[in-house]
N, CA, C and O atoms as CSV, one atom per row, in Angstrom:
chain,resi,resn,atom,element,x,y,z
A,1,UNK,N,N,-29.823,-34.075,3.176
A,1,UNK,CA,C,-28.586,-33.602,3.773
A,1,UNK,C,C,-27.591,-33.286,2.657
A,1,UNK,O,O,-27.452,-34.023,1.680
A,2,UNK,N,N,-26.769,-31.929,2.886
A,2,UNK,CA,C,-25.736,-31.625,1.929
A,2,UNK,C,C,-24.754,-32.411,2.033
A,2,UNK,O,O,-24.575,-33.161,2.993
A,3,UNK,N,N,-23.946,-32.302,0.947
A,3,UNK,CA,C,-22.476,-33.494,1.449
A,3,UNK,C,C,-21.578,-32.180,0.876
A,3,UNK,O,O,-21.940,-31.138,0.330
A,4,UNK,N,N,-20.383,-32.644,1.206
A,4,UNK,CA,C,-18.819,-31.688,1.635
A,4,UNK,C,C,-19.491,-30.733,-0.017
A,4,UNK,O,O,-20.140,-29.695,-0.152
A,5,UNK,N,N,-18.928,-31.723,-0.995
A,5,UNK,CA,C,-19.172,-31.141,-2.465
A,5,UNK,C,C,-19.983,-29.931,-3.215
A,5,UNK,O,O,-19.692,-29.170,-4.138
A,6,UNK,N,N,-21.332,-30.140,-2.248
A,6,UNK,CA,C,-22.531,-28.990,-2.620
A,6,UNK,C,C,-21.744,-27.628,-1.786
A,6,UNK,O,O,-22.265,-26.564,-2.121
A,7,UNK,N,N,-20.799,-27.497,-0.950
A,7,UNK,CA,C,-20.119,-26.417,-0.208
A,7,UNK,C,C,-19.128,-25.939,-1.134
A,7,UNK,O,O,-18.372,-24.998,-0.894
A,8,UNK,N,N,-19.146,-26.542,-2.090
A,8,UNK,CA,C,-17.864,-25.700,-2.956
A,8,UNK,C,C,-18.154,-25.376,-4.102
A,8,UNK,O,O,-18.886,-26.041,-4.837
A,9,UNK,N,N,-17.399,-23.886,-4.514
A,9,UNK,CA,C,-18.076,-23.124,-5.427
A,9,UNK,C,C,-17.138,-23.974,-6.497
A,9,UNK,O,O,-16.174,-24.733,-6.403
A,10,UNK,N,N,-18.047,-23.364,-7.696
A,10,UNK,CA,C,-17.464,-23.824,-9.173
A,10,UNK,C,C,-16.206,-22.963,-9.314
A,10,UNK,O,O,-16.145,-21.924,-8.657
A,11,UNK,N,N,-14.929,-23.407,-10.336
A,11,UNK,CA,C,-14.056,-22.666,-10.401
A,11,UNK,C,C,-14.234,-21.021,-10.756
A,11,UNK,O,O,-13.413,-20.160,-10.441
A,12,UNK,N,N,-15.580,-20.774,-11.532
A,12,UNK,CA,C,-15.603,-19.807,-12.571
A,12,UNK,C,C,-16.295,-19.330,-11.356
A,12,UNK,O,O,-15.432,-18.529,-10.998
A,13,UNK,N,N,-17.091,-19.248,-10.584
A,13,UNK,CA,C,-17.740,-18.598,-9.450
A,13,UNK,C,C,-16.932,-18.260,-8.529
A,13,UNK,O,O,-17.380,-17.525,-7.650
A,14,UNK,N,N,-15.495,-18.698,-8.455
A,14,UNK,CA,C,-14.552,-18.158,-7.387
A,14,UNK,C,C,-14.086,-16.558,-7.469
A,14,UNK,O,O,-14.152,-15.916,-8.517
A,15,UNK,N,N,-13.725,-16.149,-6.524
A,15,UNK,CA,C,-13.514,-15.334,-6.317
A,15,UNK,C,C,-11.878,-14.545,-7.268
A,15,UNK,O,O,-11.085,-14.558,-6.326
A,16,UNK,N,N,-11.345,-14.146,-8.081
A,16,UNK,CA,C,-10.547,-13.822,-8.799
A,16,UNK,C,C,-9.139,-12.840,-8.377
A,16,UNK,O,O,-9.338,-11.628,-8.302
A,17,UNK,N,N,-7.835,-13.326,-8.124
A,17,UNK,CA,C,-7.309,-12.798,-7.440
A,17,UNK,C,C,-5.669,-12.704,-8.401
A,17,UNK,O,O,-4.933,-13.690,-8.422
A,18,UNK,N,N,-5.384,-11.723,-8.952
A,18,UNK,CA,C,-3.950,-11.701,-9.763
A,18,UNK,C,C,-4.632,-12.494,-10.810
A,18,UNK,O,O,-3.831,-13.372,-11.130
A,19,UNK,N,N,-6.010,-12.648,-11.684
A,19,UNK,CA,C,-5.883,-13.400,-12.755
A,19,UNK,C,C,-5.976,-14.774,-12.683
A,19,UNK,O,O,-6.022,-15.452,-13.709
A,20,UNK,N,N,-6.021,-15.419,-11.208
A,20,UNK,CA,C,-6.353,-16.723,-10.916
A,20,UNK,C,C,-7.255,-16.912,-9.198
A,20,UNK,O,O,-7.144,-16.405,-8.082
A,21,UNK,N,N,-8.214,-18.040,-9.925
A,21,UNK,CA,C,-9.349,-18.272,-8.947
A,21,UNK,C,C,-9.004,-18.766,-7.462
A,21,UNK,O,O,-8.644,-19.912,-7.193
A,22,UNK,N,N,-9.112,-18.087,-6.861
A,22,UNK,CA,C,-8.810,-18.320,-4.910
A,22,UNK,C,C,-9.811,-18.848,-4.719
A,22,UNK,O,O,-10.728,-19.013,-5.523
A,23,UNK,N,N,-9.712,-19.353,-3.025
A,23,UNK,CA,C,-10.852,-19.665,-1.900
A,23,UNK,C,C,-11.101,-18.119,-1.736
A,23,UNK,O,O,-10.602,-17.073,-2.151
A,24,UNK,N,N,-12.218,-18.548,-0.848
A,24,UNK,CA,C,-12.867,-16.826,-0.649
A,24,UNK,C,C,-12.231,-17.020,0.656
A,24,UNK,O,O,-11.705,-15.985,1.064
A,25,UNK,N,N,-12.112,-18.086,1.480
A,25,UNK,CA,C,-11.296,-17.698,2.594
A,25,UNK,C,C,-9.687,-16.933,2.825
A,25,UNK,O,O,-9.130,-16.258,3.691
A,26,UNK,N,N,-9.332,-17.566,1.341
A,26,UNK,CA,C,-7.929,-16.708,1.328
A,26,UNK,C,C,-8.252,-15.125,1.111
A,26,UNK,O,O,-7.444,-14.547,1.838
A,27,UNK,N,N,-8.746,-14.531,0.705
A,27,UNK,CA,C,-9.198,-12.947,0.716
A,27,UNK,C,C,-9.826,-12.135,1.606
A,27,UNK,O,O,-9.849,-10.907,1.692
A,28,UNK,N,N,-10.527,-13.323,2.508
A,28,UNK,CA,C,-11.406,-12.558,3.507
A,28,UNK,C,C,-10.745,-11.485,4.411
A,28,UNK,O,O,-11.211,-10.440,4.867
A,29,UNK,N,N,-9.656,-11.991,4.522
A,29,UNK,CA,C,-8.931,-11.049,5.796
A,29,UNK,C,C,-8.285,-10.205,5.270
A,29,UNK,O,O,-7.841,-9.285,5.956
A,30,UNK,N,N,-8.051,-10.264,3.952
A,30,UNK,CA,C,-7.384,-8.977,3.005
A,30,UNK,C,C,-8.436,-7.727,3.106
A,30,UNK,O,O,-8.351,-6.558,3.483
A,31,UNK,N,N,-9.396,-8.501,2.616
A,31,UNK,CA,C,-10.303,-7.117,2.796
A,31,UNK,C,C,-10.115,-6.138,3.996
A,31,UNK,O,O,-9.474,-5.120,4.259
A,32,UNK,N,N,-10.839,-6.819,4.471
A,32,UNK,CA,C,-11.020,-6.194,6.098
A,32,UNK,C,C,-9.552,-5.019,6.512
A,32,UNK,O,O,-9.659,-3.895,7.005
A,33,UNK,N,N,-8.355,-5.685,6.148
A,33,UNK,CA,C,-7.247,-5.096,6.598
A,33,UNK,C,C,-6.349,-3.647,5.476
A,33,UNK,O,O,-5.435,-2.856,5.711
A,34,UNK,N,N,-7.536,-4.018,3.843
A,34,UNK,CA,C,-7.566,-2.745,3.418
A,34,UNK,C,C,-8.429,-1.710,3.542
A,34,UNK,O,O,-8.272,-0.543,3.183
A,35,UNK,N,N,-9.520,-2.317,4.174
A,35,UNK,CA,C,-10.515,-1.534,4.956
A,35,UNK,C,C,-9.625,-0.162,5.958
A,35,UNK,O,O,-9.533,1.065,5.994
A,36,UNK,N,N,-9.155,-1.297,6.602
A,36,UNK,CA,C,-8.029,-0.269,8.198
A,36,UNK,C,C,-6.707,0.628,7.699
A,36,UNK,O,O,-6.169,1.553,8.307
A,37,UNK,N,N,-6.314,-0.007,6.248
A,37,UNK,CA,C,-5.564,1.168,5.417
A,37,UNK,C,C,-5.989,2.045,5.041
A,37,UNK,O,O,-5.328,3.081,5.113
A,38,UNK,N,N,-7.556,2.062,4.342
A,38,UNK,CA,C,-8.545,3.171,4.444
A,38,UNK,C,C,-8.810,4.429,5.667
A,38,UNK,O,O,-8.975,5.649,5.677
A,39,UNK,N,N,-8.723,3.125,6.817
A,39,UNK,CA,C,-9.184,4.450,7.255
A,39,UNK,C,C,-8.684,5.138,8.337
A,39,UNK,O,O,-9.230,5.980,9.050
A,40,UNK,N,N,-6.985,4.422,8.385
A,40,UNK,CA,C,-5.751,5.020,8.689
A,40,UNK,C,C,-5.813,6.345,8.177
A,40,UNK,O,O,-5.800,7.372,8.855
A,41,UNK,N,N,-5.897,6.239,6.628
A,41,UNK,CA,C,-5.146,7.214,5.637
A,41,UNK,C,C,-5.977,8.394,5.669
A,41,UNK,O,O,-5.706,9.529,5.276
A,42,UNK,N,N,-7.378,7.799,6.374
A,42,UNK,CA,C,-8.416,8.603,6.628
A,42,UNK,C,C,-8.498,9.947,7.881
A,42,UNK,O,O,-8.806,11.136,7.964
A,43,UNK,N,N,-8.101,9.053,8.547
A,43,UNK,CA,C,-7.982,10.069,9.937
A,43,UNK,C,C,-7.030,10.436,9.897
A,43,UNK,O,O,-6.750,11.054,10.924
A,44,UNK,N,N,-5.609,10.370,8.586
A,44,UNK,CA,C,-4.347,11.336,8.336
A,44,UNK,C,C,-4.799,12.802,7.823
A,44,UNK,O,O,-4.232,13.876,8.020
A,45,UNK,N,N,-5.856,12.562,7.185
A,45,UNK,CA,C,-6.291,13.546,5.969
A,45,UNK,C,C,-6.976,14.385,7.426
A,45,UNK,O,O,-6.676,15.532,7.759
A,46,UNK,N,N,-7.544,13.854,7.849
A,46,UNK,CA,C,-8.931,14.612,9.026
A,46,UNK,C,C,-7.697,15.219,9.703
A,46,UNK,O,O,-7.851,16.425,9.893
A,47,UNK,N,N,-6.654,14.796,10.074
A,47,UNK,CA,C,-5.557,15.407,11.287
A,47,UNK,C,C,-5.117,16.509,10.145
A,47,UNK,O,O,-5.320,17.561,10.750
A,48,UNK,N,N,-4.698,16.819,9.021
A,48,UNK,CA,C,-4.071,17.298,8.184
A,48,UNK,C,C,-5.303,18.803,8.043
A,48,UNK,O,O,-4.985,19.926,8.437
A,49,UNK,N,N,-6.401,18.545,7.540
A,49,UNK,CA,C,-7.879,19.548,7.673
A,49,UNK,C,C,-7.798,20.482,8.838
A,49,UNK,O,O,-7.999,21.696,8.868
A,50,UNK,N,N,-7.426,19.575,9.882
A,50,UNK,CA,C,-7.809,20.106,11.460
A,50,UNK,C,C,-6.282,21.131,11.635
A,50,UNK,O,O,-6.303,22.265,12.113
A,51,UNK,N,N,-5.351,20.610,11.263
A,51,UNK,CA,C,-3.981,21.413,11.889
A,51,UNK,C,C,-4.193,22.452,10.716
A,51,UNK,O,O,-3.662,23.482,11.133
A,52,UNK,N,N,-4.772,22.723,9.297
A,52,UNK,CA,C,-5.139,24.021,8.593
A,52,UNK,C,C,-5.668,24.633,9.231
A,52,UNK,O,O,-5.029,25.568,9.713
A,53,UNK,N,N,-7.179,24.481,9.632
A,53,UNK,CA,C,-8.007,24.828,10.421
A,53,UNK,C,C,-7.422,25.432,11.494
A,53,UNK,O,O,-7.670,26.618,11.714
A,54,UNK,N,N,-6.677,24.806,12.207
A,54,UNK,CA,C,-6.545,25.532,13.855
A,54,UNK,C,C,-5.150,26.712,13.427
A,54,UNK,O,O,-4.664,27.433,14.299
A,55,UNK,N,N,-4.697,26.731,12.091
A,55,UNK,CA,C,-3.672,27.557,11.768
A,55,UNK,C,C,-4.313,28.451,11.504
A,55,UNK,O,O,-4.081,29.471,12.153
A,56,UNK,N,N,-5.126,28.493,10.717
A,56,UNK,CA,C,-6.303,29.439,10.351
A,56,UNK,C,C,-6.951,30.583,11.450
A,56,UNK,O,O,-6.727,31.793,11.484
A,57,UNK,N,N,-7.809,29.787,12.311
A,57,UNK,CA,C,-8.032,29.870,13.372
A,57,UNK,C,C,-7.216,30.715,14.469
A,57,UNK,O,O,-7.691,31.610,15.169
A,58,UNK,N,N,-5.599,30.145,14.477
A,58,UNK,CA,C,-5.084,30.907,15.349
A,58,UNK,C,C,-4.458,32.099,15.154
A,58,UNK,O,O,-4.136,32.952,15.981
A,59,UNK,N,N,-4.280,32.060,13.624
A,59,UNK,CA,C,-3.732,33.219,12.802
A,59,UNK,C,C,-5.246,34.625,12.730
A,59,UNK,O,O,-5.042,35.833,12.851
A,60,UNK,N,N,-6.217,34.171,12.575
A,60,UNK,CA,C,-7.341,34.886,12.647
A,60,UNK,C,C,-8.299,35.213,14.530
A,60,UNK,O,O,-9.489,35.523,14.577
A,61,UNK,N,N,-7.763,35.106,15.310
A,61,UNK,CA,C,-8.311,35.169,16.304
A,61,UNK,C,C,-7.987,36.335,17.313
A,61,UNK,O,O,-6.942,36.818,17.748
A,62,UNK,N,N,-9.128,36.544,17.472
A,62,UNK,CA,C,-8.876,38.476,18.181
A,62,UNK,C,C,-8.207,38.005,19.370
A,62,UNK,O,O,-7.942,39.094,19.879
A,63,UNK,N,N,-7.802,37.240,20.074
A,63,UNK,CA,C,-7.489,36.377,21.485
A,63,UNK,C,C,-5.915,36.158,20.894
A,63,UNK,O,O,-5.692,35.262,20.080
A,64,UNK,N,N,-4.981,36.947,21.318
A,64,UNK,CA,C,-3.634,36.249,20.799
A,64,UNK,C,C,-3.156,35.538,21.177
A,64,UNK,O,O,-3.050,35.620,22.401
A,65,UNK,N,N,-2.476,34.269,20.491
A,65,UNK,CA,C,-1.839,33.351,21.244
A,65,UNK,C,C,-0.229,33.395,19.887
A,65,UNK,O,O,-0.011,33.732,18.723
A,66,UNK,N,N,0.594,32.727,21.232
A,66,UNK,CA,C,1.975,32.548,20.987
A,66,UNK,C,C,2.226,32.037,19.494
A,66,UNK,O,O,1.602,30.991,19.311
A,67,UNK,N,N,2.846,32.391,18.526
A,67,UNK,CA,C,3.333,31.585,17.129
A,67,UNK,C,C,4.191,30.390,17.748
A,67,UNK,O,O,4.494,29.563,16.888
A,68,UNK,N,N,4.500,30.196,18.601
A,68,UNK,CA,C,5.701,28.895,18.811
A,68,UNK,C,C,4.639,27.838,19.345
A,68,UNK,O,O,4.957,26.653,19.442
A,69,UNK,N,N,3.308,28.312,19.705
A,69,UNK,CA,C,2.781,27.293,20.181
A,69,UNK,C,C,1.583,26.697,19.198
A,69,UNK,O,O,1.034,25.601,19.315
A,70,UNK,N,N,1.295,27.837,18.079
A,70,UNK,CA,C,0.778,27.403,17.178
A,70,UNK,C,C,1.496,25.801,16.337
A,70,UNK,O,O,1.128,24.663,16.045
A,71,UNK,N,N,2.891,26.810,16.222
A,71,UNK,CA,C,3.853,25.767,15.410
A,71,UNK,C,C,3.877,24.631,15.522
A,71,UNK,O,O,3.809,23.727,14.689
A,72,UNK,N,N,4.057,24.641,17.429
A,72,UNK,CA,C,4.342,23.507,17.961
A,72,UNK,C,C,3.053,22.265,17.635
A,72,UNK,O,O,3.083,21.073,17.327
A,73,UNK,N,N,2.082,23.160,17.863
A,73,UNK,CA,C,0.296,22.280,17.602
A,73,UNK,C,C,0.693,21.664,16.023
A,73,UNK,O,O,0.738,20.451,15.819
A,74,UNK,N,N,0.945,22.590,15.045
A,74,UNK,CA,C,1.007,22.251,13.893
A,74,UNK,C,C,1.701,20.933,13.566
A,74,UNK,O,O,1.241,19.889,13.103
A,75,UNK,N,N,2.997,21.285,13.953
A,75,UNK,CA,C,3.695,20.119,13.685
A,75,UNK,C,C,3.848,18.746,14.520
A,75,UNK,O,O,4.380,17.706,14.131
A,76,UNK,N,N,3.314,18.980,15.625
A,76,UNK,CA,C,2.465,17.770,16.746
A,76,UNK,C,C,1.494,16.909,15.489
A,76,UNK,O,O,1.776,15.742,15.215
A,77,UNK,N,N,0.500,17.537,14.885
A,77,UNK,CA,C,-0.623,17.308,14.245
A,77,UNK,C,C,-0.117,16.313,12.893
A,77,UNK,O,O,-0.590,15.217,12.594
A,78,UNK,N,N,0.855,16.968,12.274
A,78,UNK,CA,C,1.994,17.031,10.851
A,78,UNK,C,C,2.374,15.148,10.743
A,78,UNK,O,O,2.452,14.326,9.830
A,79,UNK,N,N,2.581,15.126,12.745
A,79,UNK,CA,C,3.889,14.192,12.473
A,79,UNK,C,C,2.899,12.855,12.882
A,79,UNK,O,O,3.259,11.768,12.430
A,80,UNK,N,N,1.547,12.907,13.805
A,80,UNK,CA,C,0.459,12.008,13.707
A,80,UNK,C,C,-0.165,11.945,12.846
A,80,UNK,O,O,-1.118,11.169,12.924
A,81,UNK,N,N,-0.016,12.522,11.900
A,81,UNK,CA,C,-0.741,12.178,10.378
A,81,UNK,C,C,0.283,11.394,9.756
A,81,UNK,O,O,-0.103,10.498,9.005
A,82,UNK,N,N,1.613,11.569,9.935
A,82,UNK,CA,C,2.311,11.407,9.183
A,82,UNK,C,C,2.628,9.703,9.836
A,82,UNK,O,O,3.002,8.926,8.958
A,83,UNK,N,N,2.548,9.310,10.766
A,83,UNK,CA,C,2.205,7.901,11.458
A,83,UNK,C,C,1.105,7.437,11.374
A,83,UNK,O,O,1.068,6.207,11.404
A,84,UNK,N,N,-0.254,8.197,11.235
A,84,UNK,CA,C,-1.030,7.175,10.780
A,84,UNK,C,C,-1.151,6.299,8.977
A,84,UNK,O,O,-1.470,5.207,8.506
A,85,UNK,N,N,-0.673,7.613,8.526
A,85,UNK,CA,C,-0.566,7.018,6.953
A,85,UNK,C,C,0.277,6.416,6.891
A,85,UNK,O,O,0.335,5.614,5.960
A,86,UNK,N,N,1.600,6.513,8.064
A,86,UNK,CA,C,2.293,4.825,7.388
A,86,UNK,C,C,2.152,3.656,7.721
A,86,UNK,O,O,2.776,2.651,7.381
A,87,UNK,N,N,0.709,3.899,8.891
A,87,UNK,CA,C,0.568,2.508,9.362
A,87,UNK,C,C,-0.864,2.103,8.090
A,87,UNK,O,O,-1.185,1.007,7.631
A,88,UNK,N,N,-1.261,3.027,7.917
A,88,UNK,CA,C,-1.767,2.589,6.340
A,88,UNK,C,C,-1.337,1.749,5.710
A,88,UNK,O,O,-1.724,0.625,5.389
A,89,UNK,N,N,0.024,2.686,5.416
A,89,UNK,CA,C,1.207,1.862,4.159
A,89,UNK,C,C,1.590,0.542,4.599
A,89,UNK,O,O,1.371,-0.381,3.814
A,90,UNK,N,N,2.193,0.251,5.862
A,90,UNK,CA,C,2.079,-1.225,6.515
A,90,UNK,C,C,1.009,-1.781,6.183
A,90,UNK,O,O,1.319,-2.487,5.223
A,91,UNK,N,N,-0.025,-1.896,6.379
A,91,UNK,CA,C,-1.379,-2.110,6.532
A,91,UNK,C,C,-1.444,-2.741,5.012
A,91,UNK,O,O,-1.783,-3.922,4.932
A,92,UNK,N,N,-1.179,-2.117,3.962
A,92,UNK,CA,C,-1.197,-2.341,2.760
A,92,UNK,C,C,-0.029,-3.163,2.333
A,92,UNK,O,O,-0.294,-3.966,1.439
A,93,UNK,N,N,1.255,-3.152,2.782
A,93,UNK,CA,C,2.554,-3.712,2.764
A,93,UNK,C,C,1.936,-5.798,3.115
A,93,UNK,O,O,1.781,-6.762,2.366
A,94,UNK,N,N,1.818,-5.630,4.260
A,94,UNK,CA,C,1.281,-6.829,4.961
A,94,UNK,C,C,0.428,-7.500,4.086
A,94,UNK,O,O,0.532,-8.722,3.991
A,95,UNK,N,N,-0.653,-6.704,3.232
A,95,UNK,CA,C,-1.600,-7.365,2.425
A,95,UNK,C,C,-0.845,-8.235,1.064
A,95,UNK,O,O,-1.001,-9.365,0.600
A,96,UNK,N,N,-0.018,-7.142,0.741
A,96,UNK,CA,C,0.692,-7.541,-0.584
A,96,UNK,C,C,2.021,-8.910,-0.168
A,96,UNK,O,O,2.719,-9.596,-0.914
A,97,UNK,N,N,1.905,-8.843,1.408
A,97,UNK,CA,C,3.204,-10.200,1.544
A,97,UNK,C,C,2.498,-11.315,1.857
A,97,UNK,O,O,2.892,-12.480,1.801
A,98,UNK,N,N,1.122,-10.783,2.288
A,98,UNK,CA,C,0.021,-12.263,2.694
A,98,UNK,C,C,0.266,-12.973,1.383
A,98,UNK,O,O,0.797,-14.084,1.397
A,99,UNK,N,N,-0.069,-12.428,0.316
A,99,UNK,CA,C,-0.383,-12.936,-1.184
A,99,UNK,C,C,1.142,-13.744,-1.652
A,99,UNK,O,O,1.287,-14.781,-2.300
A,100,UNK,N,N,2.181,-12.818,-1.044
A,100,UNK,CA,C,3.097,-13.607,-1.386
A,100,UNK,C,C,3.384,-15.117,-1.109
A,100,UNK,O,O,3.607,-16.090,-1.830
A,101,UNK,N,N,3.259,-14.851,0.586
A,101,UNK,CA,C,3.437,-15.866,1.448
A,101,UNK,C,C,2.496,-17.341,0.669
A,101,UNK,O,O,2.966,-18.459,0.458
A,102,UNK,N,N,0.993,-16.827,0.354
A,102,UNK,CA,C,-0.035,-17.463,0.191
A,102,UNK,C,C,0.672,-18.667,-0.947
A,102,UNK,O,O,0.867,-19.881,-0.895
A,103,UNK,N,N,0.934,-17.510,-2.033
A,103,UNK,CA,C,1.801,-18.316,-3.236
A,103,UNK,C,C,2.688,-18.885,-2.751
A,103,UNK,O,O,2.940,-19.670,-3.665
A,104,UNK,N,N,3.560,-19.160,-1.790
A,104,UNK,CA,C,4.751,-20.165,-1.877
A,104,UNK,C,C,4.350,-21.170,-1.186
A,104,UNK,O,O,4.781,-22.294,-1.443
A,105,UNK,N,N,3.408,-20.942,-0.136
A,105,UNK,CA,C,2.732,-22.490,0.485
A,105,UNK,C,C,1.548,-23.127,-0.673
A,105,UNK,O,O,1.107,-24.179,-0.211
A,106,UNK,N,N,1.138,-22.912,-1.552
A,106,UNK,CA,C,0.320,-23.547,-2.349
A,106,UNK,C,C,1.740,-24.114,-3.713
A,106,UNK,O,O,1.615,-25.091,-4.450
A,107,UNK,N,N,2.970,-23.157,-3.685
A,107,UNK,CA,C,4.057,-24.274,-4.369
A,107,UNK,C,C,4.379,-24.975,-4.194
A,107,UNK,O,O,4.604,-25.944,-4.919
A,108,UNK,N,N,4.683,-24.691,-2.354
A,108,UNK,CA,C,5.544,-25.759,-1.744
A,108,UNK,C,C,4.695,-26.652,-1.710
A,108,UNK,O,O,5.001,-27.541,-2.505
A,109,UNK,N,N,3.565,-26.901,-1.057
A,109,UNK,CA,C,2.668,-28.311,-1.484
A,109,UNK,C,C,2.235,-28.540,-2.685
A,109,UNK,O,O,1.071,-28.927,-2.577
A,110,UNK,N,N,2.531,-28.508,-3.690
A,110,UNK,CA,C,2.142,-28.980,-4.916
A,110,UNK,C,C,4.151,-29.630,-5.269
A,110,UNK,O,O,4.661,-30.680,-5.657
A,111,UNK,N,N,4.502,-28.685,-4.974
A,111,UNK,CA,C,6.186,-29.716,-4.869
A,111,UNK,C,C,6.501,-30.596,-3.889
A,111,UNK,O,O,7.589,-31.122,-4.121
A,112,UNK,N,N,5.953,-30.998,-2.815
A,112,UNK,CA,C,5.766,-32.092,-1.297
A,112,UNK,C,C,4.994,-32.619,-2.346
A,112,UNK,O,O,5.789,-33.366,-2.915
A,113,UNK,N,N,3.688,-32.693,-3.076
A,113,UNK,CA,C,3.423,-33.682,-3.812
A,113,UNK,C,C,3.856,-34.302,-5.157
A,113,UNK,O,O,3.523,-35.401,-5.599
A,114,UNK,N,N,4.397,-33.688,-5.532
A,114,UNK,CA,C,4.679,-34.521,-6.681
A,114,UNK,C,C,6.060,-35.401,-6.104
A,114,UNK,O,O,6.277,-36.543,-6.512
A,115,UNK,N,N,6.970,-34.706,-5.091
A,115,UNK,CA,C,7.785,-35.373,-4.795
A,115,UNK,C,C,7.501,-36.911,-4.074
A,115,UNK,O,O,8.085,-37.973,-4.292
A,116,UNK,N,N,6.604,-36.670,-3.325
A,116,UNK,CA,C,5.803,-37.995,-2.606
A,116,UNK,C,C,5.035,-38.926,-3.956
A,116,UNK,O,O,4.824,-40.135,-3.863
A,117,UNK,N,N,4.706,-38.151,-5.105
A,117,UNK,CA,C,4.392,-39.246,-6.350
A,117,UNK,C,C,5.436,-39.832,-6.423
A,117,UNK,O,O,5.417,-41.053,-6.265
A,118,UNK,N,N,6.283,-39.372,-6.601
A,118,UNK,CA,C,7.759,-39.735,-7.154
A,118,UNK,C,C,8.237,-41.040,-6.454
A,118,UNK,O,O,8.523,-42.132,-6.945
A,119,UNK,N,N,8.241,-40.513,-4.879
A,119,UNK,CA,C,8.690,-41.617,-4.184
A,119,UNK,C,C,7.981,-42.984,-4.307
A,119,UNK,O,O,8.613,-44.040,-4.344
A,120,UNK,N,N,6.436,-42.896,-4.378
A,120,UNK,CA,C,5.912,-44.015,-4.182
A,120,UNK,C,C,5.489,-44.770,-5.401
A,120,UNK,O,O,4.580,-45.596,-5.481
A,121,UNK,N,N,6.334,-44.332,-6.378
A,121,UNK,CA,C,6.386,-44.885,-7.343
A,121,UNK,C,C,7.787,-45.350,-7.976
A,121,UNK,O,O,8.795,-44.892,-7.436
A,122,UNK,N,N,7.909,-46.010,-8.809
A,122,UNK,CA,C,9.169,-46.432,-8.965
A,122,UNK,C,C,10.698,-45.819,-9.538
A,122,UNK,O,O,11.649,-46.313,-10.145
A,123,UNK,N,N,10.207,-43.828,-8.725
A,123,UNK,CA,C,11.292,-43.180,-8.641
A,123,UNK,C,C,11.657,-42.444,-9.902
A,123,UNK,O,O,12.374,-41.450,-9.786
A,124,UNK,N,N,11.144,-42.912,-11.385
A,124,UNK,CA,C,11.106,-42.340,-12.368
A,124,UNK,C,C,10.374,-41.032,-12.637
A,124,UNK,O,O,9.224,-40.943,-12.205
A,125,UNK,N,N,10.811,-40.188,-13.182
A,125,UNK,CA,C,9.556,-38.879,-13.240
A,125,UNK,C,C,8.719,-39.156,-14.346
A,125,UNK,O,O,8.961,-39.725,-15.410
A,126,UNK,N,N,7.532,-38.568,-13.825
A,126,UNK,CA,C,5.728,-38.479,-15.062
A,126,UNK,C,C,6.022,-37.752,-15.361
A,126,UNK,O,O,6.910,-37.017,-14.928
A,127,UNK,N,N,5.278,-37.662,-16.372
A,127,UNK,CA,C,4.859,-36.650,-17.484
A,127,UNK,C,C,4.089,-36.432,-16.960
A,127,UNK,O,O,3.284,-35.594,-17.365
């Protein structure tokens, strides 16, 4: 039978994050959620292709149709691209405040502990 210990990686086998070694659980969900900034930014670009295309398209087509309704398509197209890439940018925003967040709860408990050394000892500070 394994015990707790054999479940944990060596420091140098951790996963590397800003220059210092994380849990792999702290990253897992980063990934994934720059994954969905990917492919936000992705289906901006595909909406961006498609509203050329149908400009193209409507500018070249023996079948005439209205310029105001081209426009209108165009810039319909313009302004959902232009919302999906910023939910990208969120997407990416959120990642970079996880990390923040991450860092001040691994301070704040390392300062809850030393302060609790402090206390239960005779109040003097260690070295």
């Amino acid at each position: 039978m394994q015990t707790k210990e054999d479940h944990r990686l060596k420091l140098e086998d951790r996963p590397i994050l800003g220059g210092v070694a994380v849990r792999e659980d702290d990253i897992e969900p980063v990934k994934g959620i720059r994954t969905i900034a990917v492919l936000f930014r992705g289906m901006a670009m595909l909406l961006l292709v498609l509203m050329v295309l149908q400009v193209i398209f409507g500018v070249t087509s023996t079948v005439p149709i209205s310029a105001g309704v081209l426009i209108a398509d165009a810039v319909r197209l313009i302004i959902f691209a232009g919302l999906l890439w910023g939910a990208g940018d969120l997407a990416v925003l959120w990642v970079k405040s996880h990390h923040d967040l991450r860092a001040t709860r691994i301070l704040t408990a390392r300062i809850a502990y030393m302060v609790r050394q402090l206390a239960e000892g005779d109040g003097s500070p260690r070295e």
